[in-house]
C-alpha positions in Angstrom: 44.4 5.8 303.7 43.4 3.5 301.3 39.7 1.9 301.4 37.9 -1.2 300.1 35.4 0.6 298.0 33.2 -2.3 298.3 33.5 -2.9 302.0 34.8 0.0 303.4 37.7 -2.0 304.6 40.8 -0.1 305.3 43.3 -1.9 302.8 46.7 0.2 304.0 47.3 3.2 305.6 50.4 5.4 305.9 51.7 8.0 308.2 52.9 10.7 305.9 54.3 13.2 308.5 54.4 13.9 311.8 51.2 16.9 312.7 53.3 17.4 316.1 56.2 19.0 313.8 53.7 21.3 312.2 52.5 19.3 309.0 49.0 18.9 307.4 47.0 18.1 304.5 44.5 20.3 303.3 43.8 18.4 299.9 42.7 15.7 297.7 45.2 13.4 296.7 46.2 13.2 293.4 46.1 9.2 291.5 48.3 8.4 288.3 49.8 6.0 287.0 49.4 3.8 289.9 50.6 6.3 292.6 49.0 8.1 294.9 50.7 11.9 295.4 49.7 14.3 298.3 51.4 17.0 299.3 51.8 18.6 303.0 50.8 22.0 304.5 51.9 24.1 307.9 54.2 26.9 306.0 53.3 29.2 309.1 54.8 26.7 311.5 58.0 26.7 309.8 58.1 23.2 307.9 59.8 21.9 305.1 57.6 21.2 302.2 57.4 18.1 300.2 55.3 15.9 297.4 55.4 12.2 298.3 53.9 9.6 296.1 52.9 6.0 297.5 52.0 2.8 295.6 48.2 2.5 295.1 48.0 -1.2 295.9 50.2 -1.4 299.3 50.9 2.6 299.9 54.7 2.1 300.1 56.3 5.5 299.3 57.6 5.4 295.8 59.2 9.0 295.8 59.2 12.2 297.7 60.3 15.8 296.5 60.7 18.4 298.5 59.8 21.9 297.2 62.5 23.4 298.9 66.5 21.9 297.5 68.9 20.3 299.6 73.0 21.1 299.9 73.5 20.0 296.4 70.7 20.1 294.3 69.7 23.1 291.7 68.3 26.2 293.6 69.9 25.4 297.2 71.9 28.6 296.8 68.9 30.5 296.5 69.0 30.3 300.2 70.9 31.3 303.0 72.3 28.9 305.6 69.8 26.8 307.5 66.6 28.8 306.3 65.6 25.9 303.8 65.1 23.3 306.4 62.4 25.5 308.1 61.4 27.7 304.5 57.8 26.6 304.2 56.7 26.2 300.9 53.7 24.6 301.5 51.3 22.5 299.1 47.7 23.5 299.6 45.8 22.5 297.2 45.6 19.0 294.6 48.1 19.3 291.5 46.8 18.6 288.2 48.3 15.8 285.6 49.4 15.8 281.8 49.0 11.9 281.1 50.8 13.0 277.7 53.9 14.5 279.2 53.9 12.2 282.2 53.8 15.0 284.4 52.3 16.5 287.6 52.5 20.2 287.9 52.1 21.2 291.7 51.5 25.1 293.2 53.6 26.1 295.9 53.1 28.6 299.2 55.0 31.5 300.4 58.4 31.1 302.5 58.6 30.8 306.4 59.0 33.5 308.0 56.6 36.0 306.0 59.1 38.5 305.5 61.9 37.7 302.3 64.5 39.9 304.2 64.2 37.3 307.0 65.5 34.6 304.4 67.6 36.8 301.7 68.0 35.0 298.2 65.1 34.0 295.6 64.1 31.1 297.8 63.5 28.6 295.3 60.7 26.7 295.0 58.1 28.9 297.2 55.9 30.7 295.5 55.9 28.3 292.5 54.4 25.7 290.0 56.8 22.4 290.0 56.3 20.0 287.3 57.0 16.6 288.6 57.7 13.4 286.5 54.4 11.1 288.0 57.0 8.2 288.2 60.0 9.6 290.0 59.0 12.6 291.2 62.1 14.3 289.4 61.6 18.2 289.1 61.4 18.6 285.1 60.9 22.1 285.5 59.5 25.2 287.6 58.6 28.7 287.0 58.5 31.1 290.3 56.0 33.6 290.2 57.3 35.6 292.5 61.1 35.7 294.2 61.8 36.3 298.0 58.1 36.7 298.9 56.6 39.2 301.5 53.2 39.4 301.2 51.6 36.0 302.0 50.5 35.7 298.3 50.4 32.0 298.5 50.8 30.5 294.9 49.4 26.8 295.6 46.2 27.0 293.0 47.1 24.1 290.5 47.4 25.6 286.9 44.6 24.6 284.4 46.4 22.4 281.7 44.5 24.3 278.5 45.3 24.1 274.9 45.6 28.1 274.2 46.1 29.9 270.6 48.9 32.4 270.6 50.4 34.0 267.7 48.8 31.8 264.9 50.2 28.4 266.9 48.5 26.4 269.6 50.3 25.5 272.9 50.1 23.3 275.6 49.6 25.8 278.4 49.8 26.1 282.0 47.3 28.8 283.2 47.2 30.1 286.6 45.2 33.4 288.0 47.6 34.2 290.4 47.2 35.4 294.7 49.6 38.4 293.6 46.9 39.4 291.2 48.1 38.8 287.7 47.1 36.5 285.2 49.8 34.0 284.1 50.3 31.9 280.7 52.8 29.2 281.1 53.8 26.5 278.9 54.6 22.8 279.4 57.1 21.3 278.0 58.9 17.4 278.0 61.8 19.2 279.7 60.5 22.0 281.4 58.0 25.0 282.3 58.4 27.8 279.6 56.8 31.6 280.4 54.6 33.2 277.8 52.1 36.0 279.3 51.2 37.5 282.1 49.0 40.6 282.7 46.9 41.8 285.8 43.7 41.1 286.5 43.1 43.3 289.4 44.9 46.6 290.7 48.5 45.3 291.4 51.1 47.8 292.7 53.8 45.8 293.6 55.5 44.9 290.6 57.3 47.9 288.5 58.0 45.5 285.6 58.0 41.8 284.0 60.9 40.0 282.5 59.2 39.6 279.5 61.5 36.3 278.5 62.2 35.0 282.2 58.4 36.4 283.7 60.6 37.8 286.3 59.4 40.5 288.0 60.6 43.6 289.4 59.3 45.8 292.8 58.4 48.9 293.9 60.9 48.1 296.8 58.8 50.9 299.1 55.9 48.1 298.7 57.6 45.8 299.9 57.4 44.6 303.9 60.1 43.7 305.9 61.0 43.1 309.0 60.1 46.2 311.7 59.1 47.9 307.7 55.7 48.9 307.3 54.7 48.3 303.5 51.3 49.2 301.9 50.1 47.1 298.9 47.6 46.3 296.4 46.0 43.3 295.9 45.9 42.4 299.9 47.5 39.5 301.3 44.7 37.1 300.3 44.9 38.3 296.9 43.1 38.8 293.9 42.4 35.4 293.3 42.7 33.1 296.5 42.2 29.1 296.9 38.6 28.8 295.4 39.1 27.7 291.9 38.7 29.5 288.4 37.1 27.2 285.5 37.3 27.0 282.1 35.0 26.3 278.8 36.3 24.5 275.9 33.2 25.7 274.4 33.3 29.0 274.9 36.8 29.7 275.1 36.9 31.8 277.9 38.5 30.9 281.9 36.4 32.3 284.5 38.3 33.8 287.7 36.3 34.6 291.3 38.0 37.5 291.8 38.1 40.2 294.2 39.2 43.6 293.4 40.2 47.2 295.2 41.0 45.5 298.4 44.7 46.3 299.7 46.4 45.5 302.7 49.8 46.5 304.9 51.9 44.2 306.6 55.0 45.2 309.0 57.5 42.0 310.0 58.5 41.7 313.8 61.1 40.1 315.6 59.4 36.8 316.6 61.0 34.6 319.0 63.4 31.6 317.8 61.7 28.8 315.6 60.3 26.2 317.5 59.1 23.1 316.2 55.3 22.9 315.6 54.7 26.1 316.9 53.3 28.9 315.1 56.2 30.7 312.9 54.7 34.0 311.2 57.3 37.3 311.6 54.2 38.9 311.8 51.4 39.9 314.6 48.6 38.3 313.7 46.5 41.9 315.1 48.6 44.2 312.8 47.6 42.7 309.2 45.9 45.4 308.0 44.0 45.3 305.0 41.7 48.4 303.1 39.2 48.8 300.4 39.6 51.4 297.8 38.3 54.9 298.2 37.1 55.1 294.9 35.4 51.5 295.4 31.9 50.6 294.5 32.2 46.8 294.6 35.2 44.1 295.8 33.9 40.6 294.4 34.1 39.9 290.7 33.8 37.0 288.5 35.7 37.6 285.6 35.7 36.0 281.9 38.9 36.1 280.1 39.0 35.1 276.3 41.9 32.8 276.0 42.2 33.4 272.5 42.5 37.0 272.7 43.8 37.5 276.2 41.3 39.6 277.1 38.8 40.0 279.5 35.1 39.3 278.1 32.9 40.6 280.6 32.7 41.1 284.3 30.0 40.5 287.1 30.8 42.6 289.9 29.2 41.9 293.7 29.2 44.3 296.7 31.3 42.4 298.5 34.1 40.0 298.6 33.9 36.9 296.4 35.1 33.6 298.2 33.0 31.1 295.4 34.5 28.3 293.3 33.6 28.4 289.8 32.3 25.3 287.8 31.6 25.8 283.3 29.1 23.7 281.9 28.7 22.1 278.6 25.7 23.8 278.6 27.2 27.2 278.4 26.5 28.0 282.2 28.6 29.2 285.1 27.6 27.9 288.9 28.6 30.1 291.7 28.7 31.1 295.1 30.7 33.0 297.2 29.5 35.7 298.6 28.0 36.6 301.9 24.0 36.8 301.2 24.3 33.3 300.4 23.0 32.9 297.0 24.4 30.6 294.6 23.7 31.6 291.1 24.0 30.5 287.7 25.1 32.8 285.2 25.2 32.9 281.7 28.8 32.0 280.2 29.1 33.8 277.0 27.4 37.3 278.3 27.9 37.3 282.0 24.0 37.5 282.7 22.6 36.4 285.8 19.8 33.8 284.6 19.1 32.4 288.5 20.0 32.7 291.8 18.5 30.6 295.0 19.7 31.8 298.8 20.9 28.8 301.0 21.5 28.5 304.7 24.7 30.0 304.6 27.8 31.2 302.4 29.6 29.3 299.7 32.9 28.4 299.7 32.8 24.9 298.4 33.3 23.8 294.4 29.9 22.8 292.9 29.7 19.7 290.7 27.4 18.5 288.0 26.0 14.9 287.1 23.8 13.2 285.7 21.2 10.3 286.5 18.7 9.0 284.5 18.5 11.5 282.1 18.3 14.1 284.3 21.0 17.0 284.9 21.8 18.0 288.5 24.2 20.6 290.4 25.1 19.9 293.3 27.0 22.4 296.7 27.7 22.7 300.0 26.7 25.5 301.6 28.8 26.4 305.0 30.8 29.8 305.4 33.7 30.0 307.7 37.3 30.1 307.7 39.4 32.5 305.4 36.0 33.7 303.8 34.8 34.9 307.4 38.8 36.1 308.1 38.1 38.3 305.0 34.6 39.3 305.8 35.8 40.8 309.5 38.7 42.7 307.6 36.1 43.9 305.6 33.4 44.7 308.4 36.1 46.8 310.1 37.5 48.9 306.9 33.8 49.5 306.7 33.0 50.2 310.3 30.0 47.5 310.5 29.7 44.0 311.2 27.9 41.4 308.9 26.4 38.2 310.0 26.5 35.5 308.0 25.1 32.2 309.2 27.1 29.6 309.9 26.7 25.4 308.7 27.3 22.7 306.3 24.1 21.7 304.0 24.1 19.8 300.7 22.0 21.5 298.2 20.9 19.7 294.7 19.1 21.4 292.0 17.8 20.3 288.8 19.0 21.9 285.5 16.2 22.1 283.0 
């Protein structure tokens, strides 16, 4: 929907799938180069995903790409049969745009059903960045962080274009603190997506190995779930970095990740009945996702510093419990942050990790704070309203601790001052 933003008149609007088949948006839309990109959810309901892109003056659809291939094109064969018409793939969250390359790079979900045995191949492009030329939509490259998914690790966080030192050069970099818990460096290229690092950031048992010119990895195949297969693995299923963002400071040099460490999980597939348009499409039993916390644990949230010029982690601040906060780096060498269930949002300092203030709101925060200025005078601004995956996660966690934890409920708009 496009809007007069003078009059609030709507100028066009444009139906961009049908919600009864399954699809939904869950983001921000993403404007260049005269085009308006989105890209559709509803993985779990077996859909096919897709970018479009519609003119900005009278929303006609320029291009659409799907993120799963077509009889024909490159990486079709990576599944089997029909399974790429109802695969998934979903596109969560907004992608992010290199006006120098011409190029939007876009993260990708996990595959429909949950379980990879379900749909054998590499299943190509789930579980992915895409970088998409902003004027055709062409795929101009990809890099799949994982192959034939089973764990729900969603990969649909768009990857923070950075300029990162490696080996004495600089490179154009794609970097992206991944759901299946390790820390990837990518780099963009005119004619593709080329892999440089990656390392993990939290416990990660799943992978026995990493390609280390491909990226590829390798299981533990008894990690693994499958379906009627019961599989225990580290990070759990929401990962040890979910949707919320990480941020980054030119100034410092370091990329700052909300984290959440020594939680693990266990999923078993099941024979689910036949797909059925719009209707929920898991392989799994909602009631027998399992997910534990460490025995040796003494906290699960973290917000970690990384050193992009080292590619190593600077410092850590570790909470009780889990960490569901966006992160937003300030020119003034400060970290905003939220997050976590007793409701503060704090501000941290971004070279050492030291807290320097905290204020308790009405309720949790989940949403990405954002700084302005007016008159001369700096503000932050965040929503404060807990719900949704970060209460999901709090339950699992109120029942691997035996307990249960309120945390208040509603949307409030707080604004502080920065002096």
């Amino acid at each position: 929907m496009a809007l007069n933003a003078k009059t609030g008149e709507v100028v066009w609007e444009k139906k961009v799938e049908d919600y009864t088949g399954g699809y939904y948006m869950t983001l921000a839309p993403l404007v260049a180069k005269g085009k308006v990109q989105v890209g559709v959810s509803g993985g779990e309901f077996g859909i096919r995903g897709f970018v479009a892109a519609y003119d900005a003056n009278t929303g006609d659809e320029v291009w659409k790409t799907y993120t799963i291939p077509g009889p024909g094109e490159p990486g079709h064969d990576t599944w089997s049969g029909d399974k790429w018409k109802t695969g998934g793939a979903s596109v969560w969250i907004t992608g992010s745009y290199d006006p120098e390359l011409n190029q939007a790079y876009w993260g990708t979900g996990n595959g429909a059903q949950w379980m990879g045995d379900s749909r054998p191949g590499d299943n190509l492009y789930a579980n992915s960045v895409l970088a998409l030329d902003a004027d055709t939509g062409a795929i101009k490259g990809y890099h799949q962080y994982h192959h034939n998914e089973s764990w729900d690790w969603d990969e649909v966080s768009a990857p923070l274009l950075l300029d990162v030192p490696k080996n004495g050069n600089t490179i154009k970099a794609l970097i992206h603190p991944g759901r299946n818990g390790y820390l990837w460096t990518l780099e963009r290229k005119a004619d593709g997506i080329k892999f440089v690092d990656a390392k993990p950031y939290v416990k990660q048992d799943v992978f026995s190995s990493i390609d280390p010119e491909t990226g590829r990895p390798s299981y533990h195949e008894d990690k693994k779930p499958a379906m009627n297969k019961k599989a225990d693995f580290c990070p759990s299923l929401w990962g040890g970095k979910d949707w919320p963002p990480a941020a980054y400071s030119p100034k410092t040099g370091y990329l700052y990740i909300p984290a959440n460490e020594n939680l693990c999980g266990a999923l078993t597939g099941q024979d689910n009945p036949p797909y059925v348009r719009g209707q929920l499409w898991l392989g799994v039993e909602i009631k027998d996702i399992v997910m534990t916390v460490r025995e040796d644990a003494d906290h699960i949230g973290e917000l970690q510093a990384w050193d992009m010029k080292t590619g190593e982690k600077a410092w850590t601040h570790n909470f009780k419990y889990h960490n569901w906060g966006p992160v937003l780096a300030t020119g003034g060498d400060l970290i905003f942050a939220g997050g976590t269930n007793d409701r503060y949002f704090r501000a941290f300092d971004a070279k050492t990790g030291s807290k320097l203030w905290e204020y308790r709101t009405n309720s949790g925060i989940t949403a990405v704070p954002v700084t302005y200025e007016v008159d001369g005078v700096q503000y932050v601004s965040v929503q404060s309203g807990w719900g949704v995956d970060a209460q999901r996660m709090q339950n699992r966690v109120d029942k691997a601790y035996g307990f249960k934890t309120d945390v208040p409920q509603g949307g409030v708009i707080w604004t502080f001052t920065v002096r």
